[in-house]
N, C-alpha and C positions, 0 to 999 in steps of 0.2 A: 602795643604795650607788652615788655617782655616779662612771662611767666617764670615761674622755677624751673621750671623742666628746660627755658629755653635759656636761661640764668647759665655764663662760664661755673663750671665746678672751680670750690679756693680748694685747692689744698696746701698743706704745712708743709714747708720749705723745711723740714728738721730733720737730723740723722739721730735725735736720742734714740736711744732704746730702751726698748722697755724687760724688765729682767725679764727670762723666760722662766724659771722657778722661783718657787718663794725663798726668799730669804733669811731662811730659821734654822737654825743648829738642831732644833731639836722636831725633825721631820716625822711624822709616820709611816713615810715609806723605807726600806728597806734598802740601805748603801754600801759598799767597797772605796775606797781611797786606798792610794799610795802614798808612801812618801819618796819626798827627792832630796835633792842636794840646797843648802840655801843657795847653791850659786844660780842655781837653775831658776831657782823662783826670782832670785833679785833680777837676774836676767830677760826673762818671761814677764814681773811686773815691768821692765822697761820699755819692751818691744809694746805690749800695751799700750802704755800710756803716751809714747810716740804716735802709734797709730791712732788712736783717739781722742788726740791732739790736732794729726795732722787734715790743716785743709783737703788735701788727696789723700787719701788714705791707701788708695791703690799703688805709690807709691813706696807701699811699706808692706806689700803683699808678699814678698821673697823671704822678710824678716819673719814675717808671721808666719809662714810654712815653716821656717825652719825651727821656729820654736815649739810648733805641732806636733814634727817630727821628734824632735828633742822627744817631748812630752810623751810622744808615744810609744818610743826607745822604754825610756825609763819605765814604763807601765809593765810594756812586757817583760823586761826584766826582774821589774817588783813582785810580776802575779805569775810568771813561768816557770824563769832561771834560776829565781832566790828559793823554790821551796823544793828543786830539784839538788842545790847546795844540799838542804836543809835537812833532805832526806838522804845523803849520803848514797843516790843515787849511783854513782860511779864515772870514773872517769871518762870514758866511752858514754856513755847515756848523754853524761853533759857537753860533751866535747859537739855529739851530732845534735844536740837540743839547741845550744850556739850556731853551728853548722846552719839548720834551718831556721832560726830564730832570724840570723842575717841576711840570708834570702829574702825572707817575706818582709821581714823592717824594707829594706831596699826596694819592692815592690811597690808598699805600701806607701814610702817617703817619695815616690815618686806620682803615686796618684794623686796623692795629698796635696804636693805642690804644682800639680796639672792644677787640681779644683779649685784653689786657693787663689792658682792664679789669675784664674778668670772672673774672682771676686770682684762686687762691684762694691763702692763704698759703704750703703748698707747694710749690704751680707757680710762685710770685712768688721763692722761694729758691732752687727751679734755675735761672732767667731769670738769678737773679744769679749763680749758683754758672760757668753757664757761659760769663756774659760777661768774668768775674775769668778763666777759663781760657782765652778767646782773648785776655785783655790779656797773659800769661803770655812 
């Protein structure tokens, strides 16, 4: 007579995800955002919702780095480049702040799409689950 212990394990055949932060505009923890371009986000919501559509999601892992990158592009330029503008910094400061800005993006957009690419379907639908929560 088979016991529980000798019992196959069920597990759920699902790729939901489950949010990984709450859901609330009006958080107690302490935040930073950027903003971007609508073109970026109408863009960024598509590759999403292809990928979390698609039966293979790995399929759509190229799409998804590149909007990572996009995303990360835009970051540093929001939190780096714009307040070096801002401060009238000088042309020289900003010239070599680009200078290395583009280096390390390039670095950076190329590990990204190493890691991204070895995503497997799950990990490619948290990637999405929690970049829809910081567009939130």
């Amino acid at each position: 007579m088979p016991t529980a212990s000798m019992q196959p394990s069920r597990r759920r055949a699902t790729t939901r995800v489950k949010p990984l932060v709450k859901a609330s505009s009006s958080s107690s923890q302490p935040f930073l955002r950027f903003y971007h371009s609508k073109s970026l986000r109408t863009k960024t919501l598509a590759v999403l919702s292809t990928l979390e559509k698609a039966k293979d999601s790995t399929q759509h892992r190229d799409a998804l780095a590149d909007i990572v990158v996009e995303l990360t592009d835009c970051g540093m330029e929001y939190y780096f480049l714009r307040p070096l503008r801002l401060a009238k910094a000088g042309f020289f400061v900003e010239q070599s702040a680009n200078v290395g800005m583009a280096a390390t993006t390039r670095v950076l957009a190329s590990v990204i799409r190493s890691i991204i690419g070895r995503m497997d379907n799950p990990q490619l639908l948290t990637v999405c689950s929690y970049i829809r929560q910081l567009m939130q």
